[in-house]
C-alpha positions as CSV (number, residue, x, y, z in Angstrom):
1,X,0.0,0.0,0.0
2,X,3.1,2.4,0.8
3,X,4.5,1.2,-2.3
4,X,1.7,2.5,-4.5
5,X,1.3,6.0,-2.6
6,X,5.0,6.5,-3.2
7,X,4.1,6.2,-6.7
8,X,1.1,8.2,-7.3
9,X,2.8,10.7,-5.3
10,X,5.8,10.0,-8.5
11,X,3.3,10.3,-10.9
12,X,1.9,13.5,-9.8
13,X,4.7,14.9,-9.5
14,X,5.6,14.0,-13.4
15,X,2.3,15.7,-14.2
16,X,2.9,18.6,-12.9
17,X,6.2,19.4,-14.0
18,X,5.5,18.1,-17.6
19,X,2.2,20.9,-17.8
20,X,4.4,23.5,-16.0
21,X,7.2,22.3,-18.4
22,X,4.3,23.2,-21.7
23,X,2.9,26.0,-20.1
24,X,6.5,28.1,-20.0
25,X,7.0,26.8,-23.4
26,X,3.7,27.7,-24.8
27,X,4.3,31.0,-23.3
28,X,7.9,31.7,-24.2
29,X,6.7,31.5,-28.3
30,X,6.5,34.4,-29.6
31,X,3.0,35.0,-30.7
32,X,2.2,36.1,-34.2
33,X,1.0,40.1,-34.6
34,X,-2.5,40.8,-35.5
35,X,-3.2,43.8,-37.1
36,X,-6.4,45.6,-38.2
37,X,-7.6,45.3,-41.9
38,X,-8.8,48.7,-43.7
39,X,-10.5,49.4,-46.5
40,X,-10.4,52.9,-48.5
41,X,-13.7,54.6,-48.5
42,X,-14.4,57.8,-50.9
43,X,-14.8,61.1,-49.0
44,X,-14.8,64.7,-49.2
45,X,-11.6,65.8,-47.7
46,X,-11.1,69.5,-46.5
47,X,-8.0,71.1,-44.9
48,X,-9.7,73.9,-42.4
49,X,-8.4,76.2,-40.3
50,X,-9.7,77.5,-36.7
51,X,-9.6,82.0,-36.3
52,X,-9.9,83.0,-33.0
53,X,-11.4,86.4,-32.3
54,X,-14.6,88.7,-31.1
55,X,-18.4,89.1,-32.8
56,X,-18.3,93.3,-32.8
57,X,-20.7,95.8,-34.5
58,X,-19.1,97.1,-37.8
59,X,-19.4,100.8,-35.9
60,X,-19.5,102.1,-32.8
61,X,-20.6,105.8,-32.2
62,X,-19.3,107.9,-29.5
63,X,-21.9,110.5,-28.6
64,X,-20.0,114.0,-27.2
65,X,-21.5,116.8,-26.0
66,X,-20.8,120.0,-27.6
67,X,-20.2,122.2,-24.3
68,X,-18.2,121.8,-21.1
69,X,-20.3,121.5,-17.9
70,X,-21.5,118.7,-15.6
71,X,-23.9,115.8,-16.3
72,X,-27.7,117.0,-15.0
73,X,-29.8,114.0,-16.2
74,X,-29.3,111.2,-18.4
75,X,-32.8,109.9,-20.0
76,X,-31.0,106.8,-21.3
77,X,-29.1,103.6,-19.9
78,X,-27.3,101.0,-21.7
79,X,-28.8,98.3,-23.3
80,X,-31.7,100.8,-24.7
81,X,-32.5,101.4,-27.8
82,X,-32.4,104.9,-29.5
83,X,-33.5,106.6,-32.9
84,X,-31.1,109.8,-34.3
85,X,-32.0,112.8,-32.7
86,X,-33.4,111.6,-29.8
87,X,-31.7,113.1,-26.4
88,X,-29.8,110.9,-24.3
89,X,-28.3,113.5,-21.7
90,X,-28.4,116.9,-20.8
91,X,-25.2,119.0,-19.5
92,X,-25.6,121.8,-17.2
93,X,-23.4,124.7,-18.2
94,X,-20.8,125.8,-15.2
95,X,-19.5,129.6,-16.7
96,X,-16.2,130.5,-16.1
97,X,-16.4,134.1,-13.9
98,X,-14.2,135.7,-16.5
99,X,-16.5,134.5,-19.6
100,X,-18.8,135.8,-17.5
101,X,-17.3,139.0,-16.6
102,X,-16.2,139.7,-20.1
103,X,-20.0,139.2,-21.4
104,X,-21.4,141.1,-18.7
105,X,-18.8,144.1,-19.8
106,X,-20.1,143.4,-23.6
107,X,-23.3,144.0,-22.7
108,X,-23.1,147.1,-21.0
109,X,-21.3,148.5,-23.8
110,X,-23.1,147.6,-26.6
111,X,-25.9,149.2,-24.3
112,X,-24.6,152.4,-24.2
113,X,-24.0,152.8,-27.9
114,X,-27.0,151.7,-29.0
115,X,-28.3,154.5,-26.2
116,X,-26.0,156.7,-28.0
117,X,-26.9,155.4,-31.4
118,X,-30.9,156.0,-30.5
119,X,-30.7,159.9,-29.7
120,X,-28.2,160.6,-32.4
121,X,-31.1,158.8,-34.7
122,X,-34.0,160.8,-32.9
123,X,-32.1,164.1,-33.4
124,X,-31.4,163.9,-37.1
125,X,-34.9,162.4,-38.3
126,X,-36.1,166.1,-36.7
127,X,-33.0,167.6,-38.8
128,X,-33.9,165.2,-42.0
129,X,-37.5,166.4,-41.1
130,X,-37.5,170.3,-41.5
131,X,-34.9,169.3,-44.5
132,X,-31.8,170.3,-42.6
133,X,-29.7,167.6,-43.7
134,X,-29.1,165.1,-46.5
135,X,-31.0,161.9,-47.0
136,X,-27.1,160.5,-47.0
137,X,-26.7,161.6,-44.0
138,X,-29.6,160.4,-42.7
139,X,-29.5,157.1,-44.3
140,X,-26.0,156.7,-42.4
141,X,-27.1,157.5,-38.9
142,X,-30.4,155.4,-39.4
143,X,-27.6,152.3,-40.4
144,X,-25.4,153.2,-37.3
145,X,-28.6,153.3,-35.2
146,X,-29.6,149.4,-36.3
147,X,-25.8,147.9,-35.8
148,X,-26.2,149.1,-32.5
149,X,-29.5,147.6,-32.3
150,X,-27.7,144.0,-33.6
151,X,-24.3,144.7,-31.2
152,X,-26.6,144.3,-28.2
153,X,-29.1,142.0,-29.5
154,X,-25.4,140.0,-30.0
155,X,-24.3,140.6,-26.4
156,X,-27.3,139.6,-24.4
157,X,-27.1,136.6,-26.5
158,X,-23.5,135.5,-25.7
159,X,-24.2,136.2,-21.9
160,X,-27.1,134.0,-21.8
161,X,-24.6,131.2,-23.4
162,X,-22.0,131.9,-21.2
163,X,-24.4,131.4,-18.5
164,X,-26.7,128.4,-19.5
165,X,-25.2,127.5,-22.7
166,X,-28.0,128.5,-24.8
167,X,-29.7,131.7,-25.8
168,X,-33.9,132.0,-26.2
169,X,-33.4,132.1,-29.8
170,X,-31.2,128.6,-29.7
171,X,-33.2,126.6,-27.4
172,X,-35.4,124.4,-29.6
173,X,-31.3,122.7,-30.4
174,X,-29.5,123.9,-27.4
175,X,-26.2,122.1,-27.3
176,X,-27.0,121.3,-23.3
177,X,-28.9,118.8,-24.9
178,X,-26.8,115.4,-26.0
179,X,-28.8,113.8,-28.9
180,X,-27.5,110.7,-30.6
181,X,-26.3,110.9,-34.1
182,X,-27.3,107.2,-35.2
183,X,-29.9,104.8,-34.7
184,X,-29.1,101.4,-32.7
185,X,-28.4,100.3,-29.2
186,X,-26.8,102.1,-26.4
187,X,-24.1,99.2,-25.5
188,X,-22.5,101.7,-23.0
189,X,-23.0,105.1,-20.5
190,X,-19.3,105.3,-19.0
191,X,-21.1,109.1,-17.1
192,X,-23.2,109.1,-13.8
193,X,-25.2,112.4,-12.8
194,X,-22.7,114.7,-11.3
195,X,-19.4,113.6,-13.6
196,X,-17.4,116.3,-15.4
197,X,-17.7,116.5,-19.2
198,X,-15.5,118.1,-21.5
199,X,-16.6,118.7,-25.6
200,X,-13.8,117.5,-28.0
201,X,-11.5,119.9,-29.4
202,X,-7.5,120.0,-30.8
203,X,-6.2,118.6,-27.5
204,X,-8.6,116.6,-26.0
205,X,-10.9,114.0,-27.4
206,X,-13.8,114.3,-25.3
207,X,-15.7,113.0,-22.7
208,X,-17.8,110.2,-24.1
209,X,-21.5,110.3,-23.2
210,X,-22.7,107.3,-24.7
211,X,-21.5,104.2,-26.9
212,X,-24.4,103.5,-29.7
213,X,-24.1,100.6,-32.5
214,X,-26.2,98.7,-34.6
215,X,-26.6,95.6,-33.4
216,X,-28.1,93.8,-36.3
217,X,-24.5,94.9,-38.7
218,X,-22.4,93.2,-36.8
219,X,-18.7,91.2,-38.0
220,X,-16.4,88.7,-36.8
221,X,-12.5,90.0,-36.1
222,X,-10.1,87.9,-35.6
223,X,-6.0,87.2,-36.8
224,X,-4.8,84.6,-38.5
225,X,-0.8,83.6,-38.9
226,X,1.4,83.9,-41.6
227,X,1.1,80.4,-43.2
228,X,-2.5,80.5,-43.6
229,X,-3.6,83.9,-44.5
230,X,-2.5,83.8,-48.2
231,X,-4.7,80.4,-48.9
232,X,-7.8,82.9,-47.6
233,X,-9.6,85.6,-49.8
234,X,-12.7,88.2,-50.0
235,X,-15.5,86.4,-50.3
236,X,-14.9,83.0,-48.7
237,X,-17.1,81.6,-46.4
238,X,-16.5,80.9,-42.6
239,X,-18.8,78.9,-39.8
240,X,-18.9,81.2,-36.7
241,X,-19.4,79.3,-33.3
242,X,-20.0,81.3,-30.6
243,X,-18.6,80.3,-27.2
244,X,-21.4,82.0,-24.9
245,X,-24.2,80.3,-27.0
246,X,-24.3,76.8,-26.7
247,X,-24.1,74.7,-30.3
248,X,-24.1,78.0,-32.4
249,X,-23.3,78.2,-35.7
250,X,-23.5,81.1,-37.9
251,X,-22.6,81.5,-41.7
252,X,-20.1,84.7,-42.5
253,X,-18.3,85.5,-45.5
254,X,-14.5,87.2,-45.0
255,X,-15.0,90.9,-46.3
256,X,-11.7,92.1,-45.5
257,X,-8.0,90.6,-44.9
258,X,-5.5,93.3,-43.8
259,X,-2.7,93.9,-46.0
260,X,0.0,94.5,-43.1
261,X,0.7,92.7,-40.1
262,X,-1.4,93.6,-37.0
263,X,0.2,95.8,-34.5
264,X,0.2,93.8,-30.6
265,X,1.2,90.4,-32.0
266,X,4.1,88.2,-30.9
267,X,3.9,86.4,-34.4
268,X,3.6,87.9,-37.8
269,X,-0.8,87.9,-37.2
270,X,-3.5,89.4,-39.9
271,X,-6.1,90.7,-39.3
272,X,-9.2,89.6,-41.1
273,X,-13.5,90.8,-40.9
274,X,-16.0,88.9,-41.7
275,X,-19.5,89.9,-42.1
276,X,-22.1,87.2,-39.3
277,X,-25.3,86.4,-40.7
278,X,-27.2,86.2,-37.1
279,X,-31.3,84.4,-37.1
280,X,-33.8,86.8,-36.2
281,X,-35.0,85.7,-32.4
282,X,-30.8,85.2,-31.5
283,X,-29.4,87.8,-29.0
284,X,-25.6,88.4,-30.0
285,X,-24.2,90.6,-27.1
286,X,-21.0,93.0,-28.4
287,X,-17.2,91.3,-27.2
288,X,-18.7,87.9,-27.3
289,X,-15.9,85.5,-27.8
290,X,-15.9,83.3,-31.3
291,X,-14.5,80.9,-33.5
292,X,-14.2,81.2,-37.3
293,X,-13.6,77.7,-39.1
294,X,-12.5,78.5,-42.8
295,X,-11.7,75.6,-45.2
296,X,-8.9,76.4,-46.5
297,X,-9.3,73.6,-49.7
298,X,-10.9,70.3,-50.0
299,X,-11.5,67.8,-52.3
300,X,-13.3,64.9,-53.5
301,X,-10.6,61.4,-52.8
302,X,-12.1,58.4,-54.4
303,X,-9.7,56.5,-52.4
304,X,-8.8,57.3,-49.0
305,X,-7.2,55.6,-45.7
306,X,-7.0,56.8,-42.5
307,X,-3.7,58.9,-42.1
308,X,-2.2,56.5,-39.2
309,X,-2.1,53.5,-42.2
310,X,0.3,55.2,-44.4
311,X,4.0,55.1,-43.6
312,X,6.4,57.9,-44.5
313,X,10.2,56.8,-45.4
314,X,12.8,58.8,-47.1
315,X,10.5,61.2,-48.5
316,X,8.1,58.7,-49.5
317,X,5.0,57.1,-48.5
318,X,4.3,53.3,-48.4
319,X,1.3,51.1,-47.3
320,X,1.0,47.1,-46.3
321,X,-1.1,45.9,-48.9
322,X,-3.1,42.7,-48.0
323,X,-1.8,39.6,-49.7
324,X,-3.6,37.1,-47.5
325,X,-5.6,36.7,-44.0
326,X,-4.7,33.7,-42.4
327,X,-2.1,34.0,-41.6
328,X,-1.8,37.7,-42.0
329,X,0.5,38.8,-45.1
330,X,1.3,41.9,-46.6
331,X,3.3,43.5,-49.3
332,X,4.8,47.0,-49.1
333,X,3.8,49.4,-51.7
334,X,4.6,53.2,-52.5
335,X,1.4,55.4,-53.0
336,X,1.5,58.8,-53.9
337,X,-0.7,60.9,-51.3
338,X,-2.5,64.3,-51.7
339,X,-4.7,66.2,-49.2
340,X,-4.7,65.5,-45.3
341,X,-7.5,66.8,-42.5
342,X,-5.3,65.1,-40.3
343,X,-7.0,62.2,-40.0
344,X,-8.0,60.9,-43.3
345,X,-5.4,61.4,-46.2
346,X,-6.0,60.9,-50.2
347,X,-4.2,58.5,-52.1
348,X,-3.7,59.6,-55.4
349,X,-1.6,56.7,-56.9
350,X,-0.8,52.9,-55.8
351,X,-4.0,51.8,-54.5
352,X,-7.1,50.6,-56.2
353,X,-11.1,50.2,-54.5
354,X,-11.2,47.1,-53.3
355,X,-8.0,46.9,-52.2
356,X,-7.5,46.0,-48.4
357,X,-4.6,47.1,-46.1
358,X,-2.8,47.1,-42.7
359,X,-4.2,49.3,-39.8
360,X,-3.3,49.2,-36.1
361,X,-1.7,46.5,-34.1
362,X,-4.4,44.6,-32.2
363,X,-4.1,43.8,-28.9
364,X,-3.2,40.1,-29.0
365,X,-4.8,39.2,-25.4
366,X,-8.5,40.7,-26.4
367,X,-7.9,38.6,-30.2
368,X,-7.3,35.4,-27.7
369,X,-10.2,35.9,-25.8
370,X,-12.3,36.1,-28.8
């Protein structure tokens, strides 16, 4: 009974150094690769490039008042709309003492001739009258008499100016009043009640009342490099995706591509316009961030292969050709490729429909467990 214990015991031991024995060999062979099999499809192929840039109006107005002064009331706030004409502000006039001072001084003047200019009048009519003098001489009193008339008329004017920056005659368009010069939509108000405002002249620009643009002209700006912006010209058309609004997409055709570099840029940038057709009912807020995608060329490949199946060496381009399946053979050939998208690639030459070739390595362990 020992006897046969000791050799099962033997026996199992034998067994399980025979299958561990297989097992190490059966691993230690190197297993044959198994690649994926492709076959070309036909596709349109286009070459695109992405713009980066801002949707904008085509204009924006600054609105400036015409006089120095201090804001009184503002009748308008951002976001509202407002026609030409229409009064968006009024500035209340803060005179100098000397304007003032100087008016004032005109005033009294021009007074006092015309005083003088009425009782030299009164005493020559009685001359002209009992024929005493000339009807020249009368003629040029009656004239001096009616400039003095106009000198104060002029005066009292430019005092109530100075004072409130508009006369009685010059109300119905005093320039207190800031109207705006276009129609659209107030995008901005940088004033409050109270602020300072100055009216633009040789040294100063201004203080800006308003911002008003038309909201419904509005254009894509962006820059494109140095490589790309000769393939692009007027006309073309660009998809618009805007950032803020989810899955937009808005058609836009480039209007203008500048003809120097942009000033600000690290690299040699263009810029470029393009004119956004926006849907009636979509709200497209001024600065919004955007996309432009621009296909740069494209074409229609009868045969074409995923990019990651052809093999580049020595300046030329080769594929594995299927031969036969089982087991997996494959003959190198040169093709002659044309457009990429970066993912799909045409093959001009070399490779015929029908035709089958080598992909990606499979994984050998998922093949196995098939």
């Amino acid at each position: 009974m020992k006897k046969f214990f000791r050799m099962a015991a033997f026996a199992l031991i034998a067994v399980i150094f025979i299958g561990t024995f297989v097992f190490l060999y059966q691993r230690s062979r190197p297993e044959e690769p198994v690649y994926e099999i492709l076959s070309p499809t036909a596709q349109t192929i286009a070459r695109t490039t992405v713009i980066t840039g801002t949707i904008e109006p085509r204009d924006e107005v600054n609105i400036k008042p015409q006089i120095n002064g201090i804001i009184e009331t503002l009748y308008k706030a951002a976001g509202e709309s407002v026609k030409a004409g229409e009064i968006i502000a009024k500035v209340k006039v803060i005179p100098e003492m000397s304007s003032i001072a100087s008016a004032e001084a005109r005033l009294r003047l021009a007074g006092l001739n015309e005083t003088q200019a009425e009782a030299d009048f009164e005493r020559c009519r009685q001359l002209y009258d009992e024929r005493l003098v000339s009807t020249e001489e009368f003629e040029k009193v009656r004239l001096a008499r009616n400039q003095a008339r106009e000198e104060r008329a002029a005066a009292d004017e430019a005092l109530q100016i100075v004072r409130q920056g508009f006369s009685a005659s010059s109300a119905s368009y005093a320039t207190t009043l800031v109207r705006s010069t276009v129609d659209g939509l107030i995008l901005d108000i940088p004033v409050k009640v109270g602020n300072s405002v100055i009216l633009s002249n040789s040294f100063n620009d201004g203080t800006t009342i308003a911002t008003v643009a038309d909201m419904n002209d509005l254009i894509f700006k962006g820059t494109i490099d140095e490589t790309e912006v000769g393939r692009l010209h007027e006309g073309m058309p660009a998809r618009i995706s805007v950032g803020a609004i989810r899955d937009s997409r808005f058609e836009a055709a480039i209007e203008y591509i500048a003809p120097k570099v942009s000033g600000g840029t690290t690299a040699n940038q263009f810029e470029i316009k393009a004119k956004v057709s926006i849907p009636q009912g979509t709200t497209i807020r001024a600065g919004y961030s955007a996309n432009a995608e621009v296909v740069l060329e494209s074409v229609d490949a009868p045969v074409a292969l995923p990019e990651s199946a052809v093999e580049t060496d020595g300046g030329k381009t080769f594929v594995y050709v299927v031969t036969a399946e089982t087991p997996q053979t494959f003959e190198r050939r040169a093709v002659v490729t044309g457009l990429s998208d970066g993912v799909h690639i045409e093959i001009r030459k070399g490779l015929k429909k029908g035709e089958r070739v080598r992909g990606h390595l499979k994984d050998n362990s998922s093949v196995n467990a098939q």
